[in-house]
N, C-alpha and C positions, 0 to 999 in steps of 0.2 A: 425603525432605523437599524442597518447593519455595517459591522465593522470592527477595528479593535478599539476598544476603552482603553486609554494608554493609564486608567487610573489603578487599573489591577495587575499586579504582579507576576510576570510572564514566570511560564511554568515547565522546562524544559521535562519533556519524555525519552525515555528512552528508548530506540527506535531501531530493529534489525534489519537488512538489507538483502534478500533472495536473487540473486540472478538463475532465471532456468534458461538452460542454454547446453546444446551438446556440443558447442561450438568455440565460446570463448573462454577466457582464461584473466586472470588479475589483469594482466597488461591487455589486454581487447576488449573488456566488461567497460564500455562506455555509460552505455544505461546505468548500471549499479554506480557505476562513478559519478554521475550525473544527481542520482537520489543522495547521497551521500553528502557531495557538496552541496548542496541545496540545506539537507536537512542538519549540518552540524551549522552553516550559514543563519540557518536561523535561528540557532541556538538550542538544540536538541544534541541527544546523544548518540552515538552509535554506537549500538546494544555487543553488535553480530553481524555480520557480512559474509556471505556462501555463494561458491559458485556449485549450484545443482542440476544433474542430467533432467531432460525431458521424459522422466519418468515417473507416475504417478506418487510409485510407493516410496520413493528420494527424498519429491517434494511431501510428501506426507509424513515420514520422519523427521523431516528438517522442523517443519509446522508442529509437531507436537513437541520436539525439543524443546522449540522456542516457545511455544502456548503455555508447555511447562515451568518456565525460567522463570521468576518472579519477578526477574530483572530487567524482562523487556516486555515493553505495553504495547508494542505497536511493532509489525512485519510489515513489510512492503516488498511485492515479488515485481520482476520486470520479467514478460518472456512467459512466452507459451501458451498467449491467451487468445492465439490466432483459430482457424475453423482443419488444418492440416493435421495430418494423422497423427505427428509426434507434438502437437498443441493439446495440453492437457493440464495444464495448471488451471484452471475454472474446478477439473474434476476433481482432483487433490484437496483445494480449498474447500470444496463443498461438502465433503467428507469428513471435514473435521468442524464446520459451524456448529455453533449450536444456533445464533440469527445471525441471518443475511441481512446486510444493508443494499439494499436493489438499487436506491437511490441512486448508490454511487456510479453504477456501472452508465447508468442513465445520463445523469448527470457528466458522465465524464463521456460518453458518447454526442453529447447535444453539443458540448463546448468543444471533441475533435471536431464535427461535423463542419464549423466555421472556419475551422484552417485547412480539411481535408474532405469535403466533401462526404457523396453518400461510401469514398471506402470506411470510415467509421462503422457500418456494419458488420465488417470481418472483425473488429474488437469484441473479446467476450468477457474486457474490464468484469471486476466483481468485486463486494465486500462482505466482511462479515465479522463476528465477533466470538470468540471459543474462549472459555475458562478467564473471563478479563481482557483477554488480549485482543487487539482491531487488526485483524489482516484486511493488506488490501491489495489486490493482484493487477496492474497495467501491465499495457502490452510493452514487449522490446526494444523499443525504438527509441532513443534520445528527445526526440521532440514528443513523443507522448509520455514519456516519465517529466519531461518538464510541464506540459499540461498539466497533468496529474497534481504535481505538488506547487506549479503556481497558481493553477485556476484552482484548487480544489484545498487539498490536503495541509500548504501554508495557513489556510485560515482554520480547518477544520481539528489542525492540532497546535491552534494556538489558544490559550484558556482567557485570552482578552476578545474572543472574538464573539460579536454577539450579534444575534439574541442566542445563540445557543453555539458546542461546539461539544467534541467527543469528548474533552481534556475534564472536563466538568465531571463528564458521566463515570469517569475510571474509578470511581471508590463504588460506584451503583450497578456495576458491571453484574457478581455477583452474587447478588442480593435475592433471595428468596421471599 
């Protein structure tokens, strides 16, 4: 059986918000706005919110900022995870894992697939986990950052959700 156990005591994370984009701006960042309301909706927090150029070493310093900050367990990027020349957040995040969660990307490919068909393959969604913290990269678009965090990330960052969920794992992160 899976779902949430309303018997355990939900467990708000702190949660940062990456827009990559060389294009928008606070007032145009739909997507980021989108993650945001969603994720303080369900009772989480927002850690950090950045609008970052489509460039590798940007989003790489932004991600190690925040990998650094004690105070935030969880990134979420929208943008840049398309197959075009300035599409490069896959390669930024993959730079700084130390494990990849494949699942996700998969997984969030299989459930665009049902709303959008085979372009679901231009998505190069990804996840992973560096120093404690869970990044997770969706593509730009309003309708797959709600993908994301209703099919996927709502349950996966909530600690009633079972049989299993990321929220759980955050003290086994770095564990040797």
């Amino acid at each position: 059986m899976f779902g949430i156990n309303e018997k355990i005591p939900f467990v708000a994370v702190n949660i940062a918000v990456m827009t990559v984009s060389d294009t928008r701006n606070e007032e145009t960042d739909k997507s980021g706005a989108v993650l945001v309301e969603r994720l303080v909706a369900a009772g989480h927090n927002l850690a950090a919110k950045k609008i970052v150029r489509d460039e590798v070493s940007a989003i790489t310093a932004t991600l190690r900022e925040w990998i650094d900050d004690p105070a935030i367990d969880v990134v979420i990027s929208t943008g840049g995870t398309g197959v075009t020349g300035r599409d490069v957040t896959p390669e930024a995040f993959h730079s700084v894992y130390e494990k990849e969660v494949s699942g996700f990307g998969e997984l969030f490919r299989m459930l665009s697939f049902n709303k959008i068909g085979t372009s679901t393959v231009q998505s190069r969604a990804t996840a992973g986990v560096a120093k404690g913290t869970y990044l997770f990269a969706v593509p730009g678009s309003t309708g797959a950052c709600k993908d994301a965090w209703d099919d996927i990330l709502v349950y996966q960052l909530d600690i009633r959700h079972k049989p299993c969920n990321f929220v759980e794992l955050l003290p086994r992160l770095q564990e040797i």
